[in-house]
PQR file of N, CA, C, O and H, with PARSE charges and radii, in Angstrom:
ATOM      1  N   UNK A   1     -21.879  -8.498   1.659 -0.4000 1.5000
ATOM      2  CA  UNK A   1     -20.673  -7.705   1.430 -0.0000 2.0000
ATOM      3  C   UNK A   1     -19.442  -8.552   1.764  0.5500 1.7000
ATOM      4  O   UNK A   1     -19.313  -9.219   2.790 -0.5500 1.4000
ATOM      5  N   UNK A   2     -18.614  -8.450   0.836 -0.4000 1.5000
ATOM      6  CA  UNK A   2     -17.264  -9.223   1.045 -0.0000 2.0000
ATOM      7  C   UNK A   2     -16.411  -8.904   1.912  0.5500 1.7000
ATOM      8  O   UNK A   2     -15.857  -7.832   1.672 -0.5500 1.4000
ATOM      9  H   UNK A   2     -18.719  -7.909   0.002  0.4000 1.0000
ATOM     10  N   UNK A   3     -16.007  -9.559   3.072 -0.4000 1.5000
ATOM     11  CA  UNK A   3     -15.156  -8.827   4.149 -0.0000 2.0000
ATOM     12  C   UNK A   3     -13.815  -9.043   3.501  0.5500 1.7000
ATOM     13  O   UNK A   3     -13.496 -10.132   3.025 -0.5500 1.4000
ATOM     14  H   UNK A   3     -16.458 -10.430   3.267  0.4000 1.0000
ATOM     15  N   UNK A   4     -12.891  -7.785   3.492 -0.4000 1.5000
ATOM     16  CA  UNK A   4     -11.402  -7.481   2.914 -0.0000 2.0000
ATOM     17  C   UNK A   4     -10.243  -8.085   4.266  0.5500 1.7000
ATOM     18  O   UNK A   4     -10.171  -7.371   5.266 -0.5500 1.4000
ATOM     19  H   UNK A   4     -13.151  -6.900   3.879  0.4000 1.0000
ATOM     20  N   UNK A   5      -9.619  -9.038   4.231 -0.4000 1.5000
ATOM     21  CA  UNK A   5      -8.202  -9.220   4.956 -0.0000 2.0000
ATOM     22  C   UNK A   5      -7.081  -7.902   5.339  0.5500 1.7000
ATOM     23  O   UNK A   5      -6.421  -7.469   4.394 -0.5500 1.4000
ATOM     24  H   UNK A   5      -9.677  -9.618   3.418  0.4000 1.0000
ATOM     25  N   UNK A   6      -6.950  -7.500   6.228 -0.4000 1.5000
ATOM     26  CA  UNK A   6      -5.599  -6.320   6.307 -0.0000 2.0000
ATOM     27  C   UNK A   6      -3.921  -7.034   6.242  0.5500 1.7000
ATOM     28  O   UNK A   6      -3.398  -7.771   7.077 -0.5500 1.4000
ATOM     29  H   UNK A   6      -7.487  -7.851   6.995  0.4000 1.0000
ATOM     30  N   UNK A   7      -3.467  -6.624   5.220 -0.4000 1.5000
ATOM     31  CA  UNK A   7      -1.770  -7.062   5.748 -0.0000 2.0000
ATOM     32  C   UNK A   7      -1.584  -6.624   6.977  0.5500 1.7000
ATOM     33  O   UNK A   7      -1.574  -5.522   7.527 -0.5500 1.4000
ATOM     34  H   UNK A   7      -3.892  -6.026   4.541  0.4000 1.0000
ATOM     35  N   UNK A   8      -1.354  -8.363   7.472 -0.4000 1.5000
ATOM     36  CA  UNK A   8      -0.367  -7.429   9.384 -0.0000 2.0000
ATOM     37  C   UNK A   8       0.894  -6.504   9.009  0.5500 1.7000
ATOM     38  O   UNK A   8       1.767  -6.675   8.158 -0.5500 1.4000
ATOM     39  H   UNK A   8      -1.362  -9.258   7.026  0.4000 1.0000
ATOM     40  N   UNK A   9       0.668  -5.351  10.038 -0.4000 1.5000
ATOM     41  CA  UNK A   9       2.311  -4.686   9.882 -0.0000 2.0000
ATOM     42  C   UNK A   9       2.490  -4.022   9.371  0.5500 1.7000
ATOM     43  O   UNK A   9       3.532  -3.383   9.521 -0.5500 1.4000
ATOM     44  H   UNK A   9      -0.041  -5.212  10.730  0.4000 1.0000
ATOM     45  N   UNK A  10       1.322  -3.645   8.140 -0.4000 1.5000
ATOM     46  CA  UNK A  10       1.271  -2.864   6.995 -0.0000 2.0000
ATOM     47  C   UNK A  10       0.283  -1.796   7.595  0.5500 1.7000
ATOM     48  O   UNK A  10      -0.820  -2.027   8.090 -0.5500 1.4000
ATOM     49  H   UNK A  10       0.477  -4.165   8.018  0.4000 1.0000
ATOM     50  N   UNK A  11       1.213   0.022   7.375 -0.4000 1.5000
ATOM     51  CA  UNK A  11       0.156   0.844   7.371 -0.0000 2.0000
ATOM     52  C   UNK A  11       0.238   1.666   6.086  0.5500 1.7000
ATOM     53  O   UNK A  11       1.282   2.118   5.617 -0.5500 1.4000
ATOM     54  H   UNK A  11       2.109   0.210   6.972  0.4000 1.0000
ATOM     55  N   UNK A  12      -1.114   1.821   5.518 -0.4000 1.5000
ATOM     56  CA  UNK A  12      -1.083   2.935   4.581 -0.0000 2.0000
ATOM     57  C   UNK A  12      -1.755   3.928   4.512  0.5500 1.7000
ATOM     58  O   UNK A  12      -2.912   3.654   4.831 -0.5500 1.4000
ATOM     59  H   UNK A  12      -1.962   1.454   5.899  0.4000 1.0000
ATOM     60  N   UNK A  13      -1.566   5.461   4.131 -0.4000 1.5000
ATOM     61  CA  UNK A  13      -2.004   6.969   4.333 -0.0000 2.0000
ATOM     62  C   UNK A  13      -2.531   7.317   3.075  0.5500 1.7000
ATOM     63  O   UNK A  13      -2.939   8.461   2.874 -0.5500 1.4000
ATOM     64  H   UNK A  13      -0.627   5.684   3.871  0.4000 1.0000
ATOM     65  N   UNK A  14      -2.569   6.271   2.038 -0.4000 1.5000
ATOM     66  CA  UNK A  14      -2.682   6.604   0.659 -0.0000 2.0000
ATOM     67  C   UNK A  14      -4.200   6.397   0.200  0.5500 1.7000
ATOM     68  O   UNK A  14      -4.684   5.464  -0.441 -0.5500 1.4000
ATOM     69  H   UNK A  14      -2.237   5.342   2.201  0.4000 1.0000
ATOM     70  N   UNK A  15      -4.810   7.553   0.721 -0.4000 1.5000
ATOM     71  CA  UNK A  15      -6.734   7.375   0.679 -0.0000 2.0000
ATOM     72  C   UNK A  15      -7.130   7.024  -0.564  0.5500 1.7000
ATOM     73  O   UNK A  15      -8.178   6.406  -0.751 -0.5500 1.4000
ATOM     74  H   UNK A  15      -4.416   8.311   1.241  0.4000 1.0000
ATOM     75  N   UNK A  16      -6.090   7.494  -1.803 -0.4000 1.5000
ATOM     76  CA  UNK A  16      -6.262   7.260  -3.280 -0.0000 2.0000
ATOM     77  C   UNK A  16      -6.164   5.480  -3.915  0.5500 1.7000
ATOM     78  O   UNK A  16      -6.277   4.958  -5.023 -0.5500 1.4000
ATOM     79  H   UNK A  16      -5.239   7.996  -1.650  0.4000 1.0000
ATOM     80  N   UNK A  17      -6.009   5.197  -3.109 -0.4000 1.5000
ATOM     81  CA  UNK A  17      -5.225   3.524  -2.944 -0.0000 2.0000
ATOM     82  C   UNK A  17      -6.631   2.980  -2.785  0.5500 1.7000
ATOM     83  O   UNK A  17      -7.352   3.491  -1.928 -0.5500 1.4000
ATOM     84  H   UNK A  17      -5.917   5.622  -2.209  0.4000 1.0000
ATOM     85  N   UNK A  18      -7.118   1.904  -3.599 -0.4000 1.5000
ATOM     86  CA  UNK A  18      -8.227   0.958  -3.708 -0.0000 2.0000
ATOM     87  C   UNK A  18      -7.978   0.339  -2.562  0.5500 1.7000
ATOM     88  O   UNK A  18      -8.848   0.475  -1.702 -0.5500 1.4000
ATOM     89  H   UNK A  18      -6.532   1.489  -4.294  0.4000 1.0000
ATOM     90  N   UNK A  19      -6.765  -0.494  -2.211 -0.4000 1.5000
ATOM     91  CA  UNK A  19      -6.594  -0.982  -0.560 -0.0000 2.0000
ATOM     92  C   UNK A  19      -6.615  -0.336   0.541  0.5500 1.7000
ATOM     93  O   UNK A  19      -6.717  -0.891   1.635 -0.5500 1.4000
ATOM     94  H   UNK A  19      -6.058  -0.604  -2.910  0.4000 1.0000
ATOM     95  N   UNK A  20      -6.487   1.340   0.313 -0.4000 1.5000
ATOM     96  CA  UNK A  20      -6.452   1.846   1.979 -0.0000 2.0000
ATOM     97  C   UNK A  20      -7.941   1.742   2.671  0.5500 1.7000
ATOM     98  O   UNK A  20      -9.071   1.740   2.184 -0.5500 1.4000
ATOM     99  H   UNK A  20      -6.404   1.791  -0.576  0.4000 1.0000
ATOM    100  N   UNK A  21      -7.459   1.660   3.991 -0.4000 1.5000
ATOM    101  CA  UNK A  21      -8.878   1.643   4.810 -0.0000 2.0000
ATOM    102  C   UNK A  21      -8.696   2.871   5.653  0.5500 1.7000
ATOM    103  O   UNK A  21      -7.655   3.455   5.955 -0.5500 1.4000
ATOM    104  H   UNK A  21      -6.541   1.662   4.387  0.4000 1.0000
ATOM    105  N   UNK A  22     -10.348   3.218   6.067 -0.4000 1.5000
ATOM    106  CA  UNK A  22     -10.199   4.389   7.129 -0.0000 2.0000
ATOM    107  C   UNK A  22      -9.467   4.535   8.237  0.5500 1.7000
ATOM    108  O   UNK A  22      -9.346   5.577   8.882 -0.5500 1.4000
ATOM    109  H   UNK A  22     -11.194   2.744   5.822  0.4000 1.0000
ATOM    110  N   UNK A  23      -8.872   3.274   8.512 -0.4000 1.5000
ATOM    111  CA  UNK A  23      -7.925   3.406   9.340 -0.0000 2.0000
ATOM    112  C   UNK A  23      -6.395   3.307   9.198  0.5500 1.7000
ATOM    113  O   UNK A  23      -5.544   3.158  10.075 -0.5500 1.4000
ATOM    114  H   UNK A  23      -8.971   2.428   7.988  0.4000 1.0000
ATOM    115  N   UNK A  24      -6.262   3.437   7.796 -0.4000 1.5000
ATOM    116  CA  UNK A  24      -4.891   3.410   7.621 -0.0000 2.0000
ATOM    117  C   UNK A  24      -4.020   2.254   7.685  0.5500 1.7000
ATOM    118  O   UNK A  24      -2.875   2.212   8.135 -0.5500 1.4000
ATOM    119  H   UNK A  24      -6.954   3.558   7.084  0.4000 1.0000
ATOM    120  N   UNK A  25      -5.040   0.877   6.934 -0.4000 1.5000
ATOM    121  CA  UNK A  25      -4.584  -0.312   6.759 -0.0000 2.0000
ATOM    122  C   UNK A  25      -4.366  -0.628   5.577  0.5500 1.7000
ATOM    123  O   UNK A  25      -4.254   0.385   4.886 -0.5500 1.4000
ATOM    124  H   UNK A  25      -5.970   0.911   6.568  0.4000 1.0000
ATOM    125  N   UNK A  26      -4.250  -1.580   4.997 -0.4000 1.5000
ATOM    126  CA  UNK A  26      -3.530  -1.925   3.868 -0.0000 2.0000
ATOM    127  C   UNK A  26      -4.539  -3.566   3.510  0.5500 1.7000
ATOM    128  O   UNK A  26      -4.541  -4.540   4.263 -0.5500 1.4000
ATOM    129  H   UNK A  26      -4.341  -2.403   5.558  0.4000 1.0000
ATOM    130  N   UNK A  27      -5.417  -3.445   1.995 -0.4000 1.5000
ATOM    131  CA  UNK A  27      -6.389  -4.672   2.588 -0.0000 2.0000
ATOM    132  C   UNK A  27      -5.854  -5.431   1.014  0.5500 1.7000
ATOM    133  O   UNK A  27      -6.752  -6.024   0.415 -0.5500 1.4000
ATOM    134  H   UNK A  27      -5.415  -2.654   1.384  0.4000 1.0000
ATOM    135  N   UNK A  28      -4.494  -5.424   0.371 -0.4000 1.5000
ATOM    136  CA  UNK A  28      -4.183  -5.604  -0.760 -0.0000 2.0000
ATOM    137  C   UNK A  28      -3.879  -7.053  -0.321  0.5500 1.7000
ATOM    138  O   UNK A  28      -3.701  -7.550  -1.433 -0.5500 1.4000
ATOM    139  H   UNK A  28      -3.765  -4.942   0.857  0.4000 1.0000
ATOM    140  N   UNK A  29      -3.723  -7.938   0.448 -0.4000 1.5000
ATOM    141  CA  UNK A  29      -3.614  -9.494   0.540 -0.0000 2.0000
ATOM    142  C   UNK A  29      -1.994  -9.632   0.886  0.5500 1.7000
ATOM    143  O   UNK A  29      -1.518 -10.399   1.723 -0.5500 1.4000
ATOM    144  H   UNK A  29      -3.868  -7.534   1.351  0.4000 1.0000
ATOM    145  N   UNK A  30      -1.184  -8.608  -0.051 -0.4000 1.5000
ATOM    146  CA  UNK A  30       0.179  -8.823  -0.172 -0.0000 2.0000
ATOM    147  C   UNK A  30       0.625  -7.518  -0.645  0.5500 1.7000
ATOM    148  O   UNK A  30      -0.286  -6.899  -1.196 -0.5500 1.4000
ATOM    149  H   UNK A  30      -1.570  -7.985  -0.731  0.4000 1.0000
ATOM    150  N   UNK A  31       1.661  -6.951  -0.604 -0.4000 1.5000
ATOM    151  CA  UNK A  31       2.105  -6.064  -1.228 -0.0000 2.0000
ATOM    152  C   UNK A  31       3.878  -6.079  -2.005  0.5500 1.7000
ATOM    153  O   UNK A  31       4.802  -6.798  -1.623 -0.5500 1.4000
ATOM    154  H   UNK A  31       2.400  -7.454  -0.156  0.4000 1.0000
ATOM    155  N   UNK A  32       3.901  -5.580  -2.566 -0.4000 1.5000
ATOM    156  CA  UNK A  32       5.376  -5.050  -3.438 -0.0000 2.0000
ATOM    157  C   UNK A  32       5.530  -3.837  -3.337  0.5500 1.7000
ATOM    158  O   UNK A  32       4.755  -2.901  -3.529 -0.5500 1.4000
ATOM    159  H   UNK A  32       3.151  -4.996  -2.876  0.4000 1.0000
ATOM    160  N   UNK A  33       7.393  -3.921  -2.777 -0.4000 1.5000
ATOM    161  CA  UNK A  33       7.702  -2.344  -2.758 -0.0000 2.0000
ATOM    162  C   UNK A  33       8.629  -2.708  -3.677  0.5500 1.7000
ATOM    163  O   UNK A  33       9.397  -3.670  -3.686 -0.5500 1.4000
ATOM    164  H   UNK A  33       8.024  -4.681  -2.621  0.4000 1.0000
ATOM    165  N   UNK A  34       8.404  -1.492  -4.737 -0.4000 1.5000
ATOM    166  CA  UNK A  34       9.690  -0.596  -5.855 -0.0000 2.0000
ATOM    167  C   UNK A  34      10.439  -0.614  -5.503  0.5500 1.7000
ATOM    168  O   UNK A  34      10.530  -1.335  -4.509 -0.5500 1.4000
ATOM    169  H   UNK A  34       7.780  -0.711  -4.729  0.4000 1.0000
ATOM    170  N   UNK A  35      11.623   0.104  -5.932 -0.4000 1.5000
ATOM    171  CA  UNK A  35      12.842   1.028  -5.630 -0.0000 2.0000
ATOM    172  C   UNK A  35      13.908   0.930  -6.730  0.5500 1.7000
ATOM    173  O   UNK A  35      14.253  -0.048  -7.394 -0.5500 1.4000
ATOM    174  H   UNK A  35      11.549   0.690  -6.739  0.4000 1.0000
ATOM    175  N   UNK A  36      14.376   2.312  -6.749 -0.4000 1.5000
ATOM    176  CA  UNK A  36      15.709   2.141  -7.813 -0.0000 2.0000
ATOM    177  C   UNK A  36      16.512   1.542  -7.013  0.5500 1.7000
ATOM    178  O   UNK A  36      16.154   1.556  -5.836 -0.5500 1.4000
ATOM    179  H   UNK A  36      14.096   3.106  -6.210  0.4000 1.0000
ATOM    180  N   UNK A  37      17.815   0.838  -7.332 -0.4000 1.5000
ATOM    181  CA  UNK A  37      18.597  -0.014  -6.750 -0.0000 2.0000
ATOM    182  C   UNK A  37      19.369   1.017  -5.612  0.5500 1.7000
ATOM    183  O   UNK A  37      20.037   0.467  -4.737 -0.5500 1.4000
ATOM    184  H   UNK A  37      18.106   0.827  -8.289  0.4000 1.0000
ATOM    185  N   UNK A  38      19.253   2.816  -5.632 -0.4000 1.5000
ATOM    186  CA  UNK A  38      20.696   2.949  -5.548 -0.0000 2.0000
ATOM    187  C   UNK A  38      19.327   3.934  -4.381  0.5500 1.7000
ATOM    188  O   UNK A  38      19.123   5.114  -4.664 -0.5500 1.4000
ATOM    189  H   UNK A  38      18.710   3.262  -6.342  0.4000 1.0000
ATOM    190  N   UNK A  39      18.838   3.535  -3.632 -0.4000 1.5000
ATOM    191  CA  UNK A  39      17.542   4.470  -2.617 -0.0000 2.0000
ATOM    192  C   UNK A  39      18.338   5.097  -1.722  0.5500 1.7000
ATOM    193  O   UNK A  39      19.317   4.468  -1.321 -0.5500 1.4000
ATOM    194  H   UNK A  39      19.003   2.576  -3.402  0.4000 1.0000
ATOM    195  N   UNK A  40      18.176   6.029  -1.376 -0.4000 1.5000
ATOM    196  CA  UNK A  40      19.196   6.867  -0.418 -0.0000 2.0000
ATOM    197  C   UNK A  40      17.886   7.492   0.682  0.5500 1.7000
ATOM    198  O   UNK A  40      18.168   7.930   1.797 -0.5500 1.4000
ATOM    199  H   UNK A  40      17.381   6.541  -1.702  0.4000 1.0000
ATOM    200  N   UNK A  41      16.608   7.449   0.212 -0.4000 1.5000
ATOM    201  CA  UNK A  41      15.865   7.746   1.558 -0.0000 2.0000
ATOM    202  C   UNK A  41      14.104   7.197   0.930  0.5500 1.7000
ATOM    203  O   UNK A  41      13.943   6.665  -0.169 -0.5500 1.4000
ATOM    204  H   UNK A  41      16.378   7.093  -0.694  0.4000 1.0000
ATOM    205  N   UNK A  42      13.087   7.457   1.812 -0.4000 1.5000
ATOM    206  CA  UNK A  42      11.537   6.779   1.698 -0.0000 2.0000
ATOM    207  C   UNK A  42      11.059   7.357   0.519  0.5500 1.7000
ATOM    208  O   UNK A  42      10.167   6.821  -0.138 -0.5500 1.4000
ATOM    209  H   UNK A  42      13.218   7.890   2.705  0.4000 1.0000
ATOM    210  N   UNK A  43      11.755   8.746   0.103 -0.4000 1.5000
ATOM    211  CA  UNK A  43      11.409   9.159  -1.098 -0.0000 2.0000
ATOM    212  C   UNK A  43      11.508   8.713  -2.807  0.5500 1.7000
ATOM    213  O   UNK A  43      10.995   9.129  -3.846 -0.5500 1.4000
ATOM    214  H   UNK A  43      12.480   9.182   0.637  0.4000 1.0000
ATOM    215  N   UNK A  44      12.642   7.437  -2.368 -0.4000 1.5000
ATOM    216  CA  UNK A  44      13.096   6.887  -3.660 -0.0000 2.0000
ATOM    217  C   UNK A  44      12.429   5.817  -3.341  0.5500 1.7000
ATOM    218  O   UNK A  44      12.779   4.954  -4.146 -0.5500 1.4000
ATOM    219  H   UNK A  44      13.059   7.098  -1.524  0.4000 1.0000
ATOM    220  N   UNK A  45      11.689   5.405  -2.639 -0.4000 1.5000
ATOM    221  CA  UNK A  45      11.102   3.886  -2.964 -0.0000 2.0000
ATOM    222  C   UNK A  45       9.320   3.998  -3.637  0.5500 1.7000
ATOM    223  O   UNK A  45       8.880   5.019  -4.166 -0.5500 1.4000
ATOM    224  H   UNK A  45      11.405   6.106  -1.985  0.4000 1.0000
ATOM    225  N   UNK A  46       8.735   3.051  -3.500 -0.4000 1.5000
ATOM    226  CA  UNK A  46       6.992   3.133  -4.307 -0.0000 2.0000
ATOM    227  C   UNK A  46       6.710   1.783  -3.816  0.5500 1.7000
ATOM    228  O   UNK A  46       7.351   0.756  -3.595 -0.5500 1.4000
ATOM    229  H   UNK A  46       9.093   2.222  -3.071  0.4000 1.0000
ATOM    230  N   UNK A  47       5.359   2.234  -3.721 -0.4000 1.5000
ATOM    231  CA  UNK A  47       4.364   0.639  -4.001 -0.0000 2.0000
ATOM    232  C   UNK A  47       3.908   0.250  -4.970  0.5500 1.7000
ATOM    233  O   UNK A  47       2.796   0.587  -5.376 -0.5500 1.4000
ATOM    234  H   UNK A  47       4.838   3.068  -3.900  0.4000 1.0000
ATOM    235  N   UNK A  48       4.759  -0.628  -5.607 -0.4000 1.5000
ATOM    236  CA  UNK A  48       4.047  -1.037  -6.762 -0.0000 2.0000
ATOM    237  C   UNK A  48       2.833  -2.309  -6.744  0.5500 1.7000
ATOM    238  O   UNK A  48       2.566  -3.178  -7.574 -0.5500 1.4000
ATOM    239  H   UNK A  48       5.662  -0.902  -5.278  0.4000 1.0000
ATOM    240  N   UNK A  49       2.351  -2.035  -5.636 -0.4000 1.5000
ATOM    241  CA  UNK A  49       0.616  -2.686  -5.259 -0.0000 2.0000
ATOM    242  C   UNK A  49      -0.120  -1.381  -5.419  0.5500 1.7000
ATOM    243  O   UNK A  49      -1.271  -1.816  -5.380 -0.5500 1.4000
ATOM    244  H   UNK A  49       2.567  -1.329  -4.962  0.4000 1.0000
ATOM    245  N   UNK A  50      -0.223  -0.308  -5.546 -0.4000 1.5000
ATOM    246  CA  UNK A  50      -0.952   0.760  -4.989 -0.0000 2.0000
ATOM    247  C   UNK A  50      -2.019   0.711  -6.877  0.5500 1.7000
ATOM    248  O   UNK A  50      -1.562   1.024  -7.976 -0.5500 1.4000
ATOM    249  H   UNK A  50       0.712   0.045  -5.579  0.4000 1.0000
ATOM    250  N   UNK A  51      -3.108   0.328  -6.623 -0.4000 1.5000
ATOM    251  CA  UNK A  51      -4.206   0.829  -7.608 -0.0000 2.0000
ATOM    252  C   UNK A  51      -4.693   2.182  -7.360  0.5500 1.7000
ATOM    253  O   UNK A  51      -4.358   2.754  -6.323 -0.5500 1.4000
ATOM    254  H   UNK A  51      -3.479   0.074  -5.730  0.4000 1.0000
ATOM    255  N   UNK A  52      -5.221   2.574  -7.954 -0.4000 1.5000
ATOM    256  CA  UNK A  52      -5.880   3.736  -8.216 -0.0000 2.0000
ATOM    257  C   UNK A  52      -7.349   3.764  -7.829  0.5500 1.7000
ATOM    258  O   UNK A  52      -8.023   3.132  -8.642 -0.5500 1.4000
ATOM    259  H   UNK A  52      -5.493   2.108  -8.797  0.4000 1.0000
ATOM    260  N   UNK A  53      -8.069   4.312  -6.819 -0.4000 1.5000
ATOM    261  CA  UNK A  53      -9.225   4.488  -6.738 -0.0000 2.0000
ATOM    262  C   UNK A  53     -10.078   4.677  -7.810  0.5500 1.7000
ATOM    263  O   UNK A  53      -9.821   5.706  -8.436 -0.5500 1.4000
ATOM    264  H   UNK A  53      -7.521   4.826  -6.158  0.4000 1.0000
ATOM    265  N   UNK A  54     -11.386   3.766  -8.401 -0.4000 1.5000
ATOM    266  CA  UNK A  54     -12.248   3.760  -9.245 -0.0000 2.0000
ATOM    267  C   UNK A  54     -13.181   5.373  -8.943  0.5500 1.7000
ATOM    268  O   UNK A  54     -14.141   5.672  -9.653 -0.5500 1.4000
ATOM    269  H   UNK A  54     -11.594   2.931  -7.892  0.4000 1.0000
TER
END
């Protein structure tokens, strides 16, 4: 079995996310965050790393 790397620093809640782990890590190598230019709170931003669970 292939052991997965966690981004340090990185937590994620997103169980739907091919990278989340049961503990609420992040095992994507690297990530990218979205955002419209003009973000006024956490609700206007995204991960645009986030896959979709198979």
């Amino acid at each position: 079995m292939e052991s997965k790397s966690i981004v340090p620093g990185i937590f994620c809640s997103v169980e739907q996310c091919t990278y989340h782990t049961t503990d609420d890590k992040c095992t994507a190598g690297s990530i990218e965050v979205g955002s419209q230019k003009s973000c006024c709170s956490s609700c206007d931003t995204e991960c645009v790393t986030f896959k979709p669970c198979k």
